[in-house]
PQR file with spaces between the fields and no chain letter, atoms N, CA, C, O and H, PARSE charges and radii, in Angstrom:
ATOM       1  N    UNK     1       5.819  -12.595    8.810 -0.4000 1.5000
ATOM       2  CA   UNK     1       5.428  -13.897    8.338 -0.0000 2.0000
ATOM       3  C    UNK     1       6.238  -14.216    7.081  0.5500 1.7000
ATOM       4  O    UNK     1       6.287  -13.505    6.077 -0.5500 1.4000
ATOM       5  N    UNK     2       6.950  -15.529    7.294 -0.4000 1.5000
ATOM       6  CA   UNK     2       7.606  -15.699    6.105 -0.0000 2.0000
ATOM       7  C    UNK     2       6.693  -16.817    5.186  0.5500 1.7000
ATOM       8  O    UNK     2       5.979  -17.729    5.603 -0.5500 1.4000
ATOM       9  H    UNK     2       6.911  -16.107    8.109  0.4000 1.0000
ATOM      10  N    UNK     3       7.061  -16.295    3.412 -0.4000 1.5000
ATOM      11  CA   UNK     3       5.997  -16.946    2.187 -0.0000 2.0000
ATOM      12  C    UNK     3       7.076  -17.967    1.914  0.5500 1.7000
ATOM      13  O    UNK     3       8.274  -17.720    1.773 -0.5500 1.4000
ATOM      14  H    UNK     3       7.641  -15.555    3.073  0.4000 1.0000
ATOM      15  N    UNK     4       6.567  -18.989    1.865 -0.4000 1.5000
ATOM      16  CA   UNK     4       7.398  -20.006    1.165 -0.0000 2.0000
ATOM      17  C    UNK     4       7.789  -19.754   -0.304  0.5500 1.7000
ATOM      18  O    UNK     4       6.971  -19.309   -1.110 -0.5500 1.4000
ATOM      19  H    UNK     4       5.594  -19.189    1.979  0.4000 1.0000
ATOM      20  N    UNK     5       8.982  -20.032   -0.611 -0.4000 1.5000
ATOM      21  CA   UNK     5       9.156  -19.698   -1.961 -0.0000 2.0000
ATOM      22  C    UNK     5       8.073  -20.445   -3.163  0.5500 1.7000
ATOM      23  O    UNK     5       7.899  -19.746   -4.161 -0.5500 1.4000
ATOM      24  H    UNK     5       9.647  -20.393    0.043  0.4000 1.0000
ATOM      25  N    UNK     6       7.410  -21.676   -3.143 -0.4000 1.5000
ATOM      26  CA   UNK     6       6.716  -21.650   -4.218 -0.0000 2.0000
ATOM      27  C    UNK     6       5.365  -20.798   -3.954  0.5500 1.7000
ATOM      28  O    UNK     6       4.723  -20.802   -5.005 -0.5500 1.4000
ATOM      29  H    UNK     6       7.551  -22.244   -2.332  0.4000 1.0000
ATOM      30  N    UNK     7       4.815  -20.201   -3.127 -0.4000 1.5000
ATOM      31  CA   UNK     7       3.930  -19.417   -2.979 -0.0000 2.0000
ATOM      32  C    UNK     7       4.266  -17.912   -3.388  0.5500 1.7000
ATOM      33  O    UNK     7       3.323  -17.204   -3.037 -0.5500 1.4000
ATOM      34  H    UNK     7       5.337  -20.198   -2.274  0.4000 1.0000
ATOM      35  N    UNK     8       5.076  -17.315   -3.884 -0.4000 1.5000
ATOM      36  CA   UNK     8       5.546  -16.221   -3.825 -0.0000 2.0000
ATOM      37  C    UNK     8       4.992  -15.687   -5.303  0.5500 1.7000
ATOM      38  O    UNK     8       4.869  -16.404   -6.296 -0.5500 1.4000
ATOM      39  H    UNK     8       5.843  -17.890   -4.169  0.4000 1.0000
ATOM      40  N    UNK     9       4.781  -14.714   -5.249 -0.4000 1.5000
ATOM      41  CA   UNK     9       4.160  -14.137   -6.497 -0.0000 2.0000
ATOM      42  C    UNK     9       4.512  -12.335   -6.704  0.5500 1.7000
ATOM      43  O    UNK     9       4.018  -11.446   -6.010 -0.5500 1.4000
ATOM      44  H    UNK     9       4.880  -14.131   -4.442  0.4000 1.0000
ATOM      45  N    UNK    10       5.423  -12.160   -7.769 -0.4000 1.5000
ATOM      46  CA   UNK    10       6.039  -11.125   -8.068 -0.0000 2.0000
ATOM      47  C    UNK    10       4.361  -10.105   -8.559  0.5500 1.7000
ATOM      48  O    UNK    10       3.513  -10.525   -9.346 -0.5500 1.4000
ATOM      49  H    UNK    10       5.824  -12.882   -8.333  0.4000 1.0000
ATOM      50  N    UNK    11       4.320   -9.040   -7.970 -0.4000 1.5000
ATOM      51  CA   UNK    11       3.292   -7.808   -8.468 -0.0000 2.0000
ATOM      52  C    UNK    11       4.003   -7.741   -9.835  0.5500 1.7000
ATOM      53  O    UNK    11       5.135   -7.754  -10.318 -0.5500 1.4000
ATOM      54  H    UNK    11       5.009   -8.699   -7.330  0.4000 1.0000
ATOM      55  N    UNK    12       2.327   -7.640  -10.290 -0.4000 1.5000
ATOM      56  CA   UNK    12       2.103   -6.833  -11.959 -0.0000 2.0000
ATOM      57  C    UNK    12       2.792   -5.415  -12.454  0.5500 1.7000
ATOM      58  O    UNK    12       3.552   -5.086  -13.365 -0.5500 1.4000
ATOM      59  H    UNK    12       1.407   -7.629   -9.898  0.4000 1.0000
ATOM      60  N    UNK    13       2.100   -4.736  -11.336 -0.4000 1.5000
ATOM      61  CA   UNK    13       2.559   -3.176  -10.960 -0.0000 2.0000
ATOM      62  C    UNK    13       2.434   -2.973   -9.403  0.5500 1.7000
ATOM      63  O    UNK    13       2.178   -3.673   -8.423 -0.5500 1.4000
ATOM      64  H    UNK    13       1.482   -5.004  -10.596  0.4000 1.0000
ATOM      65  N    UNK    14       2.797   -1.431   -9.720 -0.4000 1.5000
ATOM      66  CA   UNK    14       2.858   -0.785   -8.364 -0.0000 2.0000
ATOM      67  C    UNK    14       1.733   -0.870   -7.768  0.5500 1.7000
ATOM      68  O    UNK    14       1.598   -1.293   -6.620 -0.5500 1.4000
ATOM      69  H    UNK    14       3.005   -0.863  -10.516  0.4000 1.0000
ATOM      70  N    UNK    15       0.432   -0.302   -8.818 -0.4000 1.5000
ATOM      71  CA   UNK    15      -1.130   -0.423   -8.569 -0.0000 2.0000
ATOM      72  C    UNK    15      -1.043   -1.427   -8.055  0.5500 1.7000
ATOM      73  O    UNK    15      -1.154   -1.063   -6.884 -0.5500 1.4000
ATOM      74  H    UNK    15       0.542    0.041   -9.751  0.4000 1.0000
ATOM      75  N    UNK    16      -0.908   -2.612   -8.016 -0.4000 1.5000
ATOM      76  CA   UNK    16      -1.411   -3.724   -7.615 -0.0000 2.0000
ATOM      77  C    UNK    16      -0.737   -3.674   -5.811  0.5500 1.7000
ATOM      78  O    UNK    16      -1.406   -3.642   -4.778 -0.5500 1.4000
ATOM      79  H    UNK    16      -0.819   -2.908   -8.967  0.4000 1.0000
ATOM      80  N    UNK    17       0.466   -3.683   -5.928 -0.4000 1.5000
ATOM      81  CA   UNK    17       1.379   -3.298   -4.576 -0.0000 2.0000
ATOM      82  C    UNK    17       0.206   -2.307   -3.753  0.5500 1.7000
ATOM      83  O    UNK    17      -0.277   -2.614   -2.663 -0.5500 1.4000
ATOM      84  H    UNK    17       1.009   -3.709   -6.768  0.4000 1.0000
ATOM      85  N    UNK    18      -0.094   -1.206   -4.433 -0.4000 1.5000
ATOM      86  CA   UNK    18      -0.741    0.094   -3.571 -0.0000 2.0000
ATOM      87  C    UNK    18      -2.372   -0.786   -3.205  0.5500 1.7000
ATOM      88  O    UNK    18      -2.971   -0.703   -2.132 -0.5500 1.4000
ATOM      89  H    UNK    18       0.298   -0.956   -5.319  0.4000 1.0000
ATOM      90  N    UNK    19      -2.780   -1.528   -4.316 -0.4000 1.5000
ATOM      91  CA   UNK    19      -4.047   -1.650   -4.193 -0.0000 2.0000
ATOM      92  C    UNK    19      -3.957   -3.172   -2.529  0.5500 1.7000
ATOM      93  O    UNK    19      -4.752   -3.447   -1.630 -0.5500 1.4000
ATOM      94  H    UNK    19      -2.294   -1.595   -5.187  0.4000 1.0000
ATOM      95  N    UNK    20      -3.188   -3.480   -2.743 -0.4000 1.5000
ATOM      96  CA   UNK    20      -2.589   -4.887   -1.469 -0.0000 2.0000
ATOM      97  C    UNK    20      -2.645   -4.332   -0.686  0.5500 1.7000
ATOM      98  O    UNK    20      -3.719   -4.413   -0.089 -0.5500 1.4000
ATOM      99  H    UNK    20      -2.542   -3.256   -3.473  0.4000 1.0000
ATOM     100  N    UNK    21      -1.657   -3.443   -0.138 -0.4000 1.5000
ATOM     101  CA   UNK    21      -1.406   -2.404    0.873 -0.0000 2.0000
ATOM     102  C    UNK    21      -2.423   -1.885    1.169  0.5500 1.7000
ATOM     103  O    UNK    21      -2.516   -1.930    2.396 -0.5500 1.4000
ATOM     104  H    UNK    21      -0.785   -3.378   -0.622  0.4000 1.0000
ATOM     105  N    UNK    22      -3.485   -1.278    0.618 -0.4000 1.5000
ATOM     106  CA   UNK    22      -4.252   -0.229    1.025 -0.0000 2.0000
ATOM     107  C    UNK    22      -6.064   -1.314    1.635  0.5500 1.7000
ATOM     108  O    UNK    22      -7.111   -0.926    2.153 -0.5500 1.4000
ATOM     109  H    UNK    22      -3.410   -1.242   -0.378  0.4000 1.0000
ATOM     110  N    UNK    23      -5.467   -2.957    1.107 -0.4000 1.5000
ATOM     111  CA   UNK    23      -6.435   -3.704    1.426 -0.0000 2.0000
ATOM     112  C    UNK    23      -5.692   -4.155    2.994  0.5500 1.7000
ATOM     113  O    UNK    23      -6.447   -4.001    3.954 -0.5500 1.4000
ATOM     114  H    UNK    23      -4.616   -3.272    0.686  0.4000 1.0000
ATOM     115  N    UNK    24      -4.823   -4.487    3.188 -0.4000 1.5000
ATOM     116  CA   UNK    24      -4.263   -4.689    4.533 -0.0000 2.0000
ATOM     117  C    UNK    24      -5.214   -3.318    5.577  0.5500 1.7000
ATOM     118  O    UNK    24      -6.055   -3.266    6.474 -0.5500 1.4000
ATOM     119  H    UNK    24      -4.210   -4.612    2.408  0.4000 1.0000
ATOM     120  N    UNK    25      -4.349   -2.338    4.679 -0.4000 1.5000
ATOM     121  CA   UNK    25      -4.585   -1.328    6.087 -0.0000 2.0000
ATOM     122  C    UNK    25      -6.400   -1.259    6.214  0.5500 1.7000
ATOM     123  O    UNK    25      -6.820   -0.676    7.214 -0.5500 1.4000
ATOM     124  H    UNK    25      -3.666   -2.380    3.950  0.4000 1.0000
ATOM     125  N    UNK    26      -7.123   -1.657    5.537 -0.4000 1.5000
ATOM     126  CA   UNK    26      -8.543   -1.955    6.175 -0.0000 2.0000
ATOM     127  C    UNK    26      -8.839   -2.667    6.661  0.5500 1.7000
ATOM     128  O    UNK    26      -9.852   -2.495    7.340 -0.5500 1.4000
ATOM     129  H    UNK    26      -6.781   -2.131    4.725  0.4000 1.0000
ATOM     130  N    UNK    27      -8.171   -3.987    6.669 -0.4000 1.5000
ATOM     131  CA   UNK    27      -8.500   -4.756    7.488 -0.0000 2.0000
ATOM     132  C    UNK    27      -8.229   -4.952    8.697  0.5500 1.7000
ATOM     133  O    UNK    27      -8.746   -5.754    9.475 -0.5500 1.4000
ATOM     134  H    UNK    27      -7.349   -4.127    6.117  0.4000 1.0000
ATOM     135  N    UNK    28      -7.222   -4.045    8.906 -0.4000 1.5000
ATOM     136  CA   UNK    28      -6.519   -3.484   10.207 -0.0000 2.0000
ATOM     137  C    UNK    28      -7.010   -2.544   10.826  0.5500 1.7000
ATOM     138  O    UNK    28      -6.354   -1.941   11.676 -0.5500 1.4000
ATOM     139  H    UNK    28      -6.802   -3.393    8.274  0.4000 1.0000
ATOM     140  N    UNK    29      -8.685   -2.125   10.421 -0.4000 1.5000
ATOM     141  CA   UNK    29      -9.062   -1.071   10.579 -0.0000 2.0000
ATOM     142  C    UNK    29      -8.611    0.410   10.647  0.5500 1.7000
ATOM     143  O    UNK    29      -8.820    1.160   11.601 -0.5500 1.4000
ATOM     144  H    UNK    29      -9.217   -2.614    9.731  0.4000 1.0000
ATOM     145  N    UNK    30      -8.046    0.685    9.650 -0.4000 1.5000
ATOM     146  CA   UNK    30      -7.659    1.917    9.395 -0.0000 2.0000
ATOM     147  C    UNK    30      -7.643    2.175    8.093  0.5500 1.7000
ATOM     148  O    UNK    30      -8.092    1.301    7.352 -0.5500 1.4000
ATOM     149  H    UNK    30      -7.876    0.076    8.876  0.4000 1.0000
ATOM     150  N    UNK    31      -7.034    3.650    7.399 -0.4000 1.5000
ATOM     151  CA   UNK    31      -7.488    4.472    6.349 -0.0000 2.0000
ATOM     152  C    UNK    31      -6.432    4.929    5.496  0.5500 1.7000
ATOM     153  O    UNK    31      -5.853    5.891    6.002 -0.5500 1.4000
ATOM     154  H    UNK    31      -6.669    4.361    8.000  0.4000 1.0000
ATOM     155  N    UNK    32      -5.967    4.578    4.364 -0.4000 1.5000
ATOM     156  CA   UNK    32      -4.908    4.574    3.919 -0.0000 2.0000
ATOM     157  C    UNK    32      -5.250    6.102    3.595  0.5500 1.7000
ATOM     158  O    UNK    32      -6.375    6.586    3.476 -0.5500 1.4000
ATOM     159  H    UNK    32      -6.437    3.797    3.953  0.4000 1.0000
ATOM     160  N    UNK    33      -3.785    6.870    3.459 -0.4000 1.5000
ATOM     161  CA   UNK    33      -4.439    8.074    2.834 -0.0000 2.0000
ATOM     162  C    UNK    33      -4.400    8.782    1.290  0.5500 1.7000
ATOM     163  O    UNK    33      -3.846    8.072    0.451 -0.5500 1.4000
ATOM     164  H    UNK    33      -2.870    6.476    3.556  0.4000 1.0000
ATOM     165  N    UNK    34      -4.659    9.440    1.045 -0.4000 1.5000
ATOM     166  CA   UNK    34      -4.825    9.583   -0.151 -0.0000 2.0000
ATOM     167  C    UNK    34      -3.686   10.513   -1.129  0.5500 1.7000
ATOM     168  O    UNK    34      -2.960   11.151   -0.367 -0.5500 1.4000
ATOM     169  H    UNK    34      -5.108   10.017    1.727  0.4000 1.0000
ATOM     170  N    UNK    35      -3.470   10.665   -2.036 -0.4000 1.5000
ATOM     171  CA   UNK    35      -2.161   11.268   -2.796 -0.0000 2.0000
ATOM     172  C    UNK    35      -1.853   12.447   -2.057  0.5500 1.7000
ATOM     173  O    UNK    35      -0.916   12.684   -1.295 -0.5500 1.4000
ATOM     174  H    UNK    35      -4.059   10.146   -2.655  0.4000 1.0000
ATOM     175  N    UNK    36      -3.108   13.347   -2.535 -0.4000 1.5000
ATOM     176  CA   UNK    36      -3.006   14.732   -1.525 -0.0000 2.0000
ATOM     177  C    UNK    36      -2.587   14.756   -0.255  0.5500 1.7000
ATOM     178  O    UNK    36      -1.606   15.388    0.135 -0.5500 1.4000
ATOM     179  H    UNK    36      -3.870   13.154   -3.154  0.4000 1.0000
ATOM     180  N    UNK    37      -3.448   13.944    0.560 -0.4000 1.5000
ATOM     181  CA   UNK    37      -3.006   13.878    2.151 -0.0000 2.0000
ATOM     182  C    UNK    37      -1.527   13.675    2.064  0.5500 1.7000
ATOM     183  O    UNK    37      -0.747   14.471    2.587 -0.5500 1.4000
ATOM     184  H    UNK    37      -4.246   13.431    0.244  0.4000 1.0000
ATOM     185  N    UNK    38      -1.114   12.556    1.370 -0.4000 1.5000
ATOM     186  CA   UNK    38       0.000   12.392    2.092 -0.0000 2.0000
ATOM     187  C    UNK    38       0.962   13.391    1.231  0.5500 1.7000
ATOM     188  O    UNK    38       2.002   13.556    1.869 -0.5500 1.4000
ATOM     189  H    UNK    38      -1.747   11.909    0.945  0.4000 1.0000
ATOM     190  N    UNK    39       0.970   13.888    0.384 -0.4000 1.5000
ATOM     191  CA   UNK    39       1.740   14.923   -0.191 -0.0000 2.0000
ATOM     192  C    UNK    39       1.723   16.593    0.837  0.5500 1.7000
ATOM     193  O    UNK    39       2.628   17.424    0.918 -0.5500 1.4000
ATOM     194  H    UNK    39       0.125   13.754   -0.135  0.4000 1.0000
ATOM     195  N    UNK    40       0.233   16.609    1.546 -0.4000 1.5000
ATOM     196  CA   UNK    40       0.463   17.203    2.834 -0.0000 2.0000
ATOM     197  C    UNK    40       1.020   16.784    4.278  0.5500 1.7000
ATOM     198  O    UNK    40       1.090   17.658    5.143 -0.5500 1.4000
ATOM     199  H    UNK    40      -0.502   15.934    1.480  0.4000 1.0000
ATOM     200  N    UNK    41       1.351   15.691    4.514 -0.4000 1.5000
ATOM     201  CA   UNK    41       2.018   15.059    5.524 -0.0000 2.0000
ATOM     202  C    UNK    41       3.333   15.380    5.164  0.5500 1.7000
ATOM     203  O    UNK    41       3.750   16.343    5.809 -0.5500 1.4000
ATOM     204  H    UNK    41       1.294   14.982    3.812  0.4000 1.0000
ATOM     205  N    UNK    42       4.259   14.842    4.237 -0.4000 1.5000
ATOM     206  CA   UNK    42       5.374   15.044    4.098 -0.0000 2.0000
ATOM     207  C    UNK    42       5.358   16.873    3.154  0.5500 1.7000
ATOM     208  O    UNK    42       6.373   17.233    2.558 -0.5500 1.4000
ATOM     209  H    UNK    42       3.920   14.060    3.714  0.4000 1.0000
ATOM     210  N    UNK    43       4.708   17.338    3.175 -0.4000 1.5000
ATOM     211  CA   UNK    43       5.065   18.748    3.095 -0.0000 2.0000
ATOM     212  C    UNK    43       5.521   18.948    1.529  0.5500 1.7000
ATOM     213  O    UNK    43       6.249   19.898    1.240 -0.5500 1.4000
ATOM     214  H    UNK    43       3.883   17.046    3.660  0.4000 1.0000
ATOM     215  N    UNK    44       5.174   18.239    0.760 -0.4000 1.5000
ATOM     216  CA   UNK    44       5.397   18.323   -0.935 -0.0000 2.0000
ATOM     217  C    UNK    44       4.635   19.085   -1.366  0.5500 1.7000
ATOM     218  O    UNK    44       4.844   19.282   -2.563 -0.5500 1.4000
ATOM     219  H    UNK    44       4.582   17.468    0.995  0.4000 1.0000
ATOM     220  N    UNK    45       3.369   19.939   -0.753 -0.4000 1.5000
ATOM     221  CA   UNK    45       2.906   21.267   -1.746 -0.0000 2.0000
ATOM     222  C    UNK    45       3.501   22.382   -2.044  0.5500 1.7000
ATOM     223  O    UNK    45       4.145   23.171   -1.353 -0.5500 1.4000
ATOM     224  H    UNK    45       3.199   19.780    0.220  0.4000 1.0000
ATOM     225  N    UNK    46       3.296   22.371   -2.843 -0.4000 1.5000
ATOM     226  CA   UNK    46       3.849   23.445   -3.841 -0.0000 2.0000
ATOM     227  C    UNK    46       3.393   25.073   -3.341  0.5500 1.7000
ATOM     228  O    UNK    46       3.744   26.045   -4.010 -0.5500 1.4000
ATOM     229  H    UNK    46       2.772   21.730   -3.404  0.4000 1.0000
């Protein structure tokens, strides 16, 4: 979906980006995951 340029609104922060994102994926019914999880998905433990 394309935003028309006067509708467009640059994020504060990332938080805000993560907190958008993580409101999509519920409404899409699903479960964003969490730091840990996904630091176990891509295999970043230490």
């Amino acid at each position: 979906m394309l935003v028309p340029p006067e509708k467009r609104v640059l994020a504060e922060s990332n938080a805000q980006l993560v907190a958008k994102a993580a409101d999509i994926i519920k409404q899409l019914g699903g479960q964003a995951a969490t730091a840990a999880q996904t630091r176990d998905m891509l295999n970043l433990n230490k």
